[in-house]
C-alpha positions as CSV (number, residue, x, y, z in Angstrom):
1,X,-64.8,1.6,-137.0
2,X,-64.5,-0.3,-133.9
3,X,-63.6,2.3,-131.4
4,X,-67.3,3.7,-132.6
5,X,-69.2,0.8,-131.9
6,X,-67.5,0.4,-128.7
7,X,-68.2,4.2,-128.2
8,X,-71.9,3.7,-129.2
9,X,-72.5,0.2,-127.2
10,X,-70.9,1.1,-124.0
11,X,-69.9,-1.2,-121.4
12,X,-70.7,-2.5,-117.9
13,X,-69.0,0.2,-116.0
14,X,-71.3,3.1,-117.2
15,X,-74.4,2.4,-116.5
16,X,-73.0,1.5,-112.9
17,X,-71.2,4.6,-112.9
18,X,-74.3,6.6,-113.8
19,X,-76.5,4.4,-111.0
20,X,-73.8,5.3,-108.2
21,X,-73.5,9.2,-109.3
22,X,-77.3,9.2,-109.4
23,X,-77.5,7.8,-105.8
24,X,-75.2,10.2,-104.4
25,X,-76.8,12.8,-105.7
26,X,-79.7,11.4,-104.4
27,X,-78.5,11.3,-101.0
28,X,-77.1,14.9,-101.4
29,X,-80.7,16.0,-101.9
30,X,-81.8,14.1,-98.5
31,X,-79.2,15.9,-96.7
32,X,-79.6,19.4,-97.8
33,X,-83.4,18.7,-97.4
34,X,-82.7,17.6,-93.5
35,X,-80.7,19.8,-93.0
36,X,-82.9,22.3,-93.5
37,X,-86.2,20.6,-92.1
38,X,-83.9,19.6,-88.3
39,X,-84.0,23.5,-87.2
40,X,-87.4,23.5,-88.3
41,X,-88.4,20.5,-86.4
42,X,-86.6,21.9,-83.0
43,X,-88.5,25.1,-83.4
44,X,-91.8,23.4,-83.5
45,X,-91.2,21.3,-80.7
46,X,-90.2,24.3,-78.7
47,X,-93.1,26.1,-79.5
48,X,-95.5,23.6,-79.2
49,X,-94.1,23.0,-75.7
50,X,-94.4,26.8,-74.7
51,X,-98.0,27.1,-76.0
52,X,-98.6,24.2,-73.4
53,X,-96.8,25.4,-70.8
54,X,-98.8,28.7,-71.5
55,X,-102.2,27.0,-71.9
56,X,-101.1,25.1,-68.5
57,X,-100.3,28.6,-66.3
58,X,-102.8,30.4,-68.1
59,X,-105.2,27.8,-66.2
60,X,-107.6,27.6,-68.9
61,X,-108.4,24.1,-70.8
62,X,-110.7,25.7,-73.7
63,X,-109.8,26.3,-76.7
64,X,-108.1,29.9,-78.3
65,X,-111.4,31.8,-78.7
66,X,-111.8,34.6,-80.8
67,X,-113.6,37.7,-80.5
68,X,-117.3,38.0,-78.9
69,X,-118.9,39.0,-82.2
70,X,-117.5,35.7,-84.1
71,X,-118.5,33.0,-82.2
72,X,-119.1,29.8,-84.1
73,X,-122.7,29.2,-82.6
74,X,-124.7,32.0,-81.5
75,X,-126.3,32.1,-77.8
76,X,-129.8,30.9,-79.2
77,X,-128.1,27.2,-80.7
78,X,-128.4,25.2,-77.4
79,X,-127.0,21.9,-78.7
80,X,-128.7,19.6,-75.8
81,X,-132.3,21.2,-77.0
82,X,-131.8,20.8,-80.2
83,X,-131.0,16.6,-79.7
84,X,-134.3,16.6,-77.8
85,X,-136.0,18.3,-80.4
86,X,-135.3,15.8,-82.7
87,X,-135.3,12.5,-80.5
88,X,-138.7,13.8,-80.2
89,X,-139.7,14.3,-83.5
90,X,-138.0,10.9,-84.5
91,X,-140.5,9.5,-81.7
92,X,-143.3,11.0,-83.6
93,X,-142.5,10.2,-86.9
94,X,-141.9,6.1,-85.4
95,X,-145.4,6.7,-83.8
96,X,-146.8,7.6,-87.2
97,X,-145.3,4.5,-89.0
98,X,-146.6,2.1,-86.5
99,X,-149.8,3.7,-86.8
100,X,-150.1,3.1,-90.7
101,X,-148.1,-0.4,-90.7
């Protein structure tokens, strides 16, 4: 009956045992994982870099643009006029308060 309740209770050393098998594993997992992400990470450097280097020959500072029929504001959305537009109707509408007040 006593080699049971040894059996049953445990000691010391397991649950240390278990702790250190569960941080190796750990650290297992955090090596396979970079050592799969470190060739990642040197291919997206390199192409990052090459896209500059191209954007910086290439001469042009804009952004990639797509093609002529998707544009993201048509040729009749003049930002500038429309803030004038509005600083001049937010004149109108502070004209009309003052007027009531």
């Amino acid at each position: 009956m006593l080699p049971a309740m040894a059996e049953d209770q445990g000691g010391i050393a397991w649950p240390l045992i278990k702790l250190g098998l569960l941080g190796l594993g750990g650290l297992a997992a955090i090596g396979l994982f970079l050592s799969i992400l470190k060739p990642l990470m040197i291919v997206g450097v390199l192409a990052g870099a090459g896209y500059v280097g191209y954007r910086l020959v290439s001469g042009s500072n804009r952004a990639l643009e797509g093609g002529k029929d998707r544009k993201a504001l048509g040729p009749s959305d003049d930002f500038e006029r429309r803030m004038r537009e509005l600083d001049e109707a937010e004149r109108r509408v502070d004209a009309e308060i003052r007027k009531r007040s």
